[in-house]
N, C-alpha and C positions, 0 to 999 in steps of 0.2 A: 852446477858444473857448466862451464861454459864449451860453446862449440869445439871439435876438437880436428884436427887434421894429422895427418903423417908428413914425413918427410920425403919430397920427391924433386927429383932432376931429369929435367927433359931436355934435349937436345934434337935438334933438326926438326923440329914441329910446326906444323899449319897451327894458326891461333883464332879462334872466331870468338869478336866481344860483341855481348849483350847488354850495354851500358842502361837501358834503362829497364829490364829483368834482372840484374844483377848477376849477370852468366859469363864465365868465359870458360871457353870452352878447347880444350888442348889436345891435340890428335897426333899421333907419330907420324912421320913422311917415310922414314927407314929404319933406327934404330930405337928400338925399346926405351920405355920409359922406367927408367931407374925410381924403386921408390923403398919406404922401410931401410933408409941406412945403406942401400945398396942388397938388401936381404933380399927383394922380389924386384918383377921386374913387367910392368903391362904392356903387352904388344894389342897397342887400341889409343883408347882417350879417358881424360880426365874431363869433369864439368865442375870448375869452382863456384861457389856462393856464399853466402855470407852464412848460410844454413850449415853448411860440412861440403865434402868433396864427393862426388859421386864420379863412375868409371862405367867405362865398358870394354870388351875384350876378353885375350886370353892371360890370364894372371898367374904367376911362377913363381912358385918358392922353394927351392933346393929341387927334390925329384917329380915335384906336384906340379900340379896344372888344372887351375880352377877358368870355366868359360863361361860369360854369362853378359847379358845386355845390361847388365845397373849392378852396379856395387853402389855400396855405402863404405869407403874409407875413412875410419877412426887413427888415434893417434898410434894404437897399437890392436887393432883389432881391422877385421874385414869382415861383411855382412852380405848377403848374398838371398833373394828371396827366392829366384829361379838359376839356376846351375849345373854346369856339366863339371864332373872331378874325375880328374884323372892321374895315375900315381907312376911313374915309368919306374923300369927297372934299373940296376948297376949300371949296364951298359950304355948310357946315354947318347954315346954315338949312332944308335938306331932308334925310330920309333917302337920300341920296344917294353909293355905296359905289364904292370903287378896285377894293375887294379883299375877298373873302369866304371864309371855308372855315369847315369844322366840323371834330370827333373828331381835337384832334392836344393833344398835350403842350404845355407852352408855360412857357418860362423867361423872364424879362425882368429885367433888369440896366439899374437908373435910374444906374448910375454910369460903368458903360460904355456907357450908352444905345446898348445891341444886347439883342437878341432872338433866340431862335432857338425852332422847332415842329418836331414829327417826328409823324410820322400815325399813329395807332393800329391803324390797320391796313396793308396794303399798301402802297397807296397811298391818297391823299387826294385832292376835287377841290376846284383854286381856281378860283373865280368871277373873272374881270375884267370886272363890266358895265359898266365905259365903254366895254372893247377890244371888248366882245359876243364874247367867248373864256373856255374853260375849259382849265385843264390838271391833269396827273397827275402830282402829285410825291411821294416819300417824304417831304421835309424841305423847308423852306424858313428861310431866315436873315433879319434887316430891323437894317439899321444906321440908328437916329433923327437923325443928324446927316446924312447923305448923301441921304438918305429912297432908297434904294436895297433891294430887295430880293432876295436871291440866290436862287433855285430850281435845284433840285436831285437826283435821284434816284440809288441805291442801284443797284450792277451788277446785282442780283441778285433785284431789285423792279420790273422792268420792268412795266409794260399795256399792251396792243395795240399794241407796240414787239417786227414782226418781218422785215421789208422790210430784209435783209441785216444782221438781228441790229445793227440799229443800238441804241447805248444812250440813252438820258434822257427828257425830259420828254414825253409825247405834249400838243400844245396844235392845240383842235379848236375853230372858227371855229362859234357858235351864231347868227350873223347868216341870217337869212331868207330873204339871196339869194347866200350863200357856204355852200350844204348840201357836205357831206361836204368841206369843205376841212381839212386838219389835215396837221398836220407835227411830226417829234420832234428834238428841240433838245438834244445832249449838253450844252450852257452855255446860261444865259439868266438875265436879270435883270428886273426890273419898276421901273421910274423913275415915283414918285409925285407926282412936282413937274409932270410933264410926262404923266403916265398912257399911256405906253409902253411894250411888251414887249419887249426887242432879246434877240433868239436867234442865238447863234454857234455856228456847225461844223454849220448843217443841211445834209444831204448832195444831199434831192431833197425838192419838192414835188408830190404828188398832184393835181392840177383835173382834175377828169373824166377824162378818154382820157390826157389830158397830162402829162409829166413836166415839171418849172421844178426847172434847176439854179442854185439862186444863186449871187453872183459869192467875193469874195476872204474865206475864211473863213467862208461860209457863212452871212454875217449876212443875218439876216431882220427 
């Protein structure tokens, strides 16, 4: 298979060539560089070569928002070794976010319109400031048709998941008058449309003094 590129349109842009590194190198002045058919859009720069294209910036597609020093753009695909993801909400008129994390890997496929991130370190934290919750995952998946997202952790990558060696996600309630609430979730999805956590197979709940066994399957 030979080299592959995407489709992209720039307009109003600084050009810097590398005629004998075989580089040229393409940076916005004002407006966004259109790319993907018009589906995303990099507020930053492109680096052509004869290799593929490579990018840097903040990178936009529908309510996402992927930021990172190097991409690798494919013809339908975007690759990402260090990266910040970030997911806004309905109301686009404010900075207003579902979903946040920093430091994970980040692959995105416009043709299977699926996603998947893995943390660069242990584990990673995601932000939910609608849910006013964070949690701790190795990996997390986002299918763009479903607007579903799978969360997910590694047997072997647990965080402060030790309360009968349970395994998955630790998800820890930062609301102001739910201190120390947090519970670890072997399954769990995050529903965008509707900006809900549903966690399956929790075994027990922590509130103060108190244990809370949920009911059938352990949904939370």
């Amino acid at each position: 298979q030979g080299v592959e590129y995407p489709s992209v349109d720039a307009k109003h842009v600084k050009i810097h060539w590398e005629p004998y590194n075989e580089k040229w190198i393409t940076e916005q002045i004002d407006s966004a560089i259109s790319m993907y058919d018009g589906n995303a859009k990099l507020e930053g720069g492109t680096i052509f070569t004869p290799k593929g294209l490579e990018g840097f910036g903040k990178f936009s597609f529908g309510k996402a928002q992927l930021t990172s020093d190097r991409y690798k753009f494919k013809e339908h695909e975007v690759v990402s070794d260090t990266s910040k993801f970030d997911i806004l909400t309905d109301d686009t008129s404010l900075e207003d976010f579902a979903f946040k994390t920093e430091n994970v890997s980040s692959y995105i496929n416009f043709n299977e319109k699926k996603a998947s991130f893995k943390s660069n370190d242990k584990m990673t934290v995601v932000q939910f400031p609608r849910n006013k919750y964070i949690c701790f995952v190795d990996r997390f998946s986002w299918d763009m048709v479903t607007e579903q997202i799978v969360l997910g952790a590694e047997l072997n990558n647990q965080q402060n998941v030790s309360e009968g060696d349970i395994v998955g996600s630790r998800f820890i309630s930062v609301h102001p008058k739910q201190d120390t609430l947090n519970f670890v979730a072997p399954a769990a999805t995050y529903d965008l449309k509707q900006y809900i956590i549903n966690a399956k197979f929790v075994p027990f709940i922590k509130v103060a003094d108190a244990t809370v066994y949920p009911g059938q399957d352990g949904k939370v």
